[in-house]
C-alpha positions in Angstrom: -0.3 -14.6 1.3 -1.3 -11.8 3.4 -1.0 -8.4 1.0 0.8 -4.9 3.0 -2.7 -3.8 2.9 -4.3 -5.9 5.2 -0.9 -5.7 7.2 -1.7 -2.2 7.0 -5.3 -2.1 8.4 -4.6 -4.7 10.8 -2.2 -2.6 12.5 -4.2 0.6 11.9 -0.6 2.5 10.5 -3.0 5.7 9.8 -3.3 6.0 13.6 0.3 4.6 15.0 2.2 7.0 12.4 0.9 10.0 14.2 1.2 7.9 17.7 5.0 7.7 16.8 5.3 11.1 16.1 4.0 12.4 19.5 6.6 10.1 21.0 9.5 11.7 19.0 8.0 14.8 20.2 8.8 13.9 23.7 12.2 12.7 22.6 13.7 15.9 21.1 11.8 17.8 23.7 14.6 16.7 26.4 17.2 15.9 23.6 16.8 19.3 22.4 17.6 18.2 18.9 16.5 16.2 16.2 17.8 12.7 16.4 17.8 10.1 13.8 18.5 7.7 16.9 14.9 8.7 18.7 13.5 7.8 15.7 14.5 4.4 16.2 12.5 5.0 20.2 9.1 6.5 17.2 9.6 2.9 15.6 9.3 1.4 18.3 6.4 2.8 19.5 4.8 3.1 15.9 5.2 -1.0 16.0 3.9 -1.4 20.0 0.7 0.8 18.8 0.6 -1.6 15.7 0.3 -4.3 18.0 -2.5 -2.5 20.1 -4.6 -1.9 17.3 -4.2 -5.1 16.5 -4.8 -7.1 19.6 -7.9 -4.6 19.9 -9.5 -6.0 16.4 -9.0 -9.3 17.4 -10.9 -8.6 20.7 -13.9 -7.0 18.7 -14.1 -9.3 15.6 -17.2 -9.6 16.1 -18.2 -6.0 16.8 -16.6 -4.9 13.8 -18.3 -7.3 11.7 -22.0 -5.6 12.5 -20.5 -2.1 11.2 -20.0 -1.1 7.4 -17.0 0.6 8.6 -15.3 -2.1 10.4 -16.4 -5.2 8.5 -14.0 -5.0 5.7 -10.8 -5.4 8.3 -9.0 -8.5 7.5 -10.4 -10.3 10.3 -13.9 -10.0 9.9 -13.9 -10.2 6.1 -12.2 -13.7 6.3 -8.7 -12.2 4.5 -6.7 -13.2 7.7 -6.8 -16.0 9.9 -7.3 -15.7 13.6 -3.6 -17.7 14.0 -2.0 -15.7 11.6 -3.0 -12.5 12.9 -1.3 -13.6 16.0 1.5 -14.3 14.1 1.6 -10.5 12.9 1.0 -9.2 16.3 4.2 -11.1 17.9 6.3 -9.4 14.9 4.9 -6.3 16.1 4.9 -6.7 19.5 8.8 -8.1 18.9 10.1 -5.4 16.5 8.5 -3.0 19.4 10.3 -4.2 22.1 13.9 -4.6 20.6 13.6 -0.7 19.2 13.4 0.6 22.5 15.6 -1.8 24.2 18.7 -0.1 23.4 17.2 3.0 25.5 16.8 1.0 28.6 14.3 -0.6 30.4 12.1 2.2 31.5 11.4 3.3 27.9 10.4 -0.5 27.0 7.9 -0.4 29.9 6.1 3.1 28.9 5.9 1.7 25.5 4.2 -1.9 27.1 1.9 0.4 29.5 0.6 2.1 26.8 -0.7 -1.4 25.2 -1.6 -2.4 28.0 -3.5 0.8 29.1 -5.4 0.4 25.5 -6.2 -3.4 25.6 -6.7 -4.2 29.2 -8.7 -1.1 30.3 -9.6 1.0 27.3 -11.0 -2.0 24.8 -13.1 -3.5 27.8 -14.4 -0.7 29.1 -15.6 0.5 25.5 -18.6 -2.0 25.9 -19.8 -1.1 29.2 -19.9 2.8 29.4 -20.3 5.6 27.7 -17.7 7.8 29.4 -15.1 5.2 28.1 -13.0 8.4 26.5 -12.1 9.2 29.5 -9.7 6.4 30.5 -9.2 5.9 26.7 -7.7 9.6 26.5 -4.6 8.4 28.9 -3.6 6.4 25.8 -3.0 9.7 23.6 -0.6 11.1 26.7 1.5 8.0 26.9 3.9 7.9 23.9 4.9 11.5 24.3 6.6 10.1 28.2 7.7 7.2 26.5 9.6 9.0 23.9 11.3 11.5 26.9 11.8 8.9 29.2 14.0 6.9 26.2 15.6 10.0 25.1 16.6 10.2 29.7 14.4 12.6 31.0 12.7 12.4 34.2 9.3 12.0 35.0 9.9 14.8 37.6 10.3 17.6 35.0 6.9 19.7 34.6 7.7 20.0 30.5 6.5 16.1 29.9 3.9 16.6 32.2 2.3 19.7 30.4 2.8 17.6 27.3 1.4 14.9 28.0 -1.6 16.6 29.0 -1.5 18.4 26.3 -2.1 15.5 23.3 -4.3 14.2 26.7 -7.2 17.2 26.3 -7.1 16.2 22.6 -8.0 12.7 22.5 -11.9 13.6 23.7 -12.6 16.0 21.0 -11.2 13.4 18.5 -13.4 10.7 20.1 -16.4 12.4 20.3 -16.7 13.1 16.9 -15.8 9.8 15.6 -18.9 9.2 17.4 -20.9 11.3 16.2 -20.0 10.4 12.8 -20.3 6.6 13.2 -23.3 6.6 15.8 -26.0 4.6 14.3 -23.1 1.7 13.7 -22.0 1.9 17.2 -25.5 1.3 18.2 -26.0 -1.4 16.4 -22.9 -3.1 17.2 -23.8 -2.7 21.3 -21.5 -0.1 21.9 -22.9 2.2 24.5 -22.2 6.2 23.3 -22.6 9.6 24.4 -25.4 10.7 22.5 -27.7 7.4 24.6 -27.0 10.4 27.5 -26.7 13.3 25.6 -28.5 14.9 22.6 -26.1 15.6 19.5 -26.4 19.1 20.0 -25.5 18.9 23.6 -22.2 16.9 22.6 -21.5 19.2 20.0 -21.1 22.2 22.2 -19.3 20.2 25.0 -16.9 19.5 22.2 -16.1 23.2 21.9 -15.3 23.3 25.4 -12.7 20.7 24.6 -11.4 22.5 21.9 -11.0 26.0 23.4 -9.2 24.2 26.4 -7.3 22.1 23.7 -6.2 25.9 22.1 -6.0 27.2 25.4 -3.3 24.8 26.8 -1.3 25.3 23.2 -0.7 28.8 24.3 0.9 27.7 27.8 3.6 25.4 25.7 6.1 28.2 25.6 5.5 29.2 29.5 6.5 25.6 30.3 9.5 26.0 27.8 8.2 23.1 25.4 8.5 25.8 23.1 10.8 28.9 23.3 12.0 30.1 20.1 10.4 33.7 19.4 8.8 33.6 15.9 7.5 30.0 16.9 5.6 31.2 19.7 4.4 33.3 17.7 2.9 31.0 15.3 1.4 29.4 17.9 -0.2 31.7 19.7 -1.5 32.8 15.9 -2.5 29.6 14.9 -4.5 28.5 18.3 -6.6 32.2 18.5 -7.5 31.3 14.6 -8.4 27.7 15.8 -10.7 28.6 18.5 -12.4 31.4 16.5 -12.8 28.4 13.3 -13.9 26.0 16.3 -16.9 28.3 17.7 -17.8 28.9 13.7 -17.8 25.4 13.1 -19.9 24.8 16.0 -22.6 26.6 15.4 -22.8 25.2 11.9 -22.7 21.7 13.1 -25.3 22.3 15.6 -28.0 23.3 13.0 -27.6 20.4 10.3 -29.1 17.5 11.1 -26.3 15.5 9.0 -23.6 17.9 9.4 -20.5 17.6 6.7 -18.7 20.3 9.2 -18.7 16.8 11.8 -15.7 15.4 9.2 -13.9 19.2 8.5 -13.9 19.6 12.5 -12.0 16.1 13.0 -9.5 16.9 10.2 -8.9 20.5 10.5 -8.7 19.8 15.1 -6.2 16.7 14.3 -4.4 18.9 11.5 -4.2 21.5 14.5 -2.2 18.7 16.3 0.3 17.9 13.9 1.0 21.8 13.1 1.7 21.9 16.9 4.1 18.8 16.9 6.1 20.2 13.6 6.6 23.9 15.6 8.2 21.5 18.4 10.5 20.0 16.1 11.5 23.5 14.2 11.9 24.7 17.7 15.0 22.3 18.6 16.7 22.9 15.0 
């Protein structure tokens, strides 16, 4: 019997909740409300990005078995057969497809590019380059389209497009400092990583430059009308000038440890940033 938890880690839910919320965001960004029907288009991309993850750990089962944070996934520890983790997937996949059918094809085949985005180009590419983030940052701008194309927006408007690149800019920062973090395991696992090319400290401060541009394109949201209402935009333009000052202080500190604790605050404080941005966008269409 296969326990919720392995379930759980198997479809990586810590990352496809937040995946699901940036897709809502793009719904009630052309519904201009909140709908408990795009929710049902947020489940169905929570259970496609389920299925991702996935299919991704069954392509590296035996990457993630060389690295202590990886080896205790179901697959690798032995708590889940290879069959019955296709089983799992196909639920996934299923459950996916059949939320977002009801909002027509188009939203159904955003949701399918994003997997296959992830497992055909992203996962692959992961062992052969270093610069793998960059492709692998598309996957971050995805849901948000498939969310506003299910709620009937066009791909023509400049407000998914500004979005999109948007949660874009922030999948390298996110990246880079997973890296950082876990880079002695993705060395000895085969995965090629930034710092084979670039010092830490070099990384580091190129990460800032994603950050500020990160904080910078926050502050452009209300010019493109994602966000309009007065006292929001003003949070936002509060809480992206404190970010980038907290960033540059951060950066600094990071850049003189040799094993810097600021490496973990930075990833939880930038993706914290994220969802602070993604709640104003809700407020915003109350």
């Amino acid at each position: 019997m296969i326990s919720y938890k392995a379930i759980k880690t198997f479809g990586k839910f810590s990352i496809s909740v937040p995946i699901a919320l940036t897709a809502y965001a793009g719904y009630v960004l052309f519904a201009e409300q909140l709908s408990w029907f795009g929710l049902l288009a947020a489940i169905g991309i929570f259970f496609l990005s389920a299925g991702a993850s996935a299919i991704n750990q069954m392509q590296e089962i035996k990457l993630d078995a060389l690295m202590p944070r990886t080896v205790d996934r179901p697959l690798p520890s032995g708590n889940m057969s290879q069959a019955m983790g296709w089983s799992i997937i196909s639920v996934f996949l299923v459950a996916g497809t059949l939320c977002l059918y009801p909002f027509g094809w188009h939203a159904v085949l955003w949701g399918w590019i994003g997997l296959a985005w992830y497992n055909l180009i992203y996962t692959p590419m992961k062992t052969r380059s270093a610069f793998s983030v960059f492709p692998g940052a598309i996957v971050g701008a995805i849901p948000p389209v498939a969310g506003w194309v299910a709620a009937g927006g066009s791909l023509l408007d400049v407000r998914i497009h500004f979005l999109a690149f948007f949660f874009f800019l922030g999948q390298m920062p996110h990246f880079w400092l997973l890296v950082l973090k876990y880079k002695d395991q993705y060395k000895k696992a085969g995965f090629p990583i930034i710092t084979d090319v670039l010092t830490k400290k070099q990384v580091i401060r190129i990460n800032l430059i994603w950050f500020i541009a990160t904080f910078i394109s926050a502050l452009f949201l209300p010019v493109f009308n994602v966000i309009d209402q007065q006292w929001i935009v003003w949070s936002l333009a509060f809480s992206s000038i404190f970010m980038m000052g907290w960033s540059l202080r951060a950066t600094i500190l990071a850049s003189k440890e040799e094993h810097s604790p600021q490496l973990r605050k930075m990833f939880i404080y930038f993706n914290s940033f994220y969802l602070w941005v993604m709640i104003l966008l809700y407020i915003d269409q109350l």
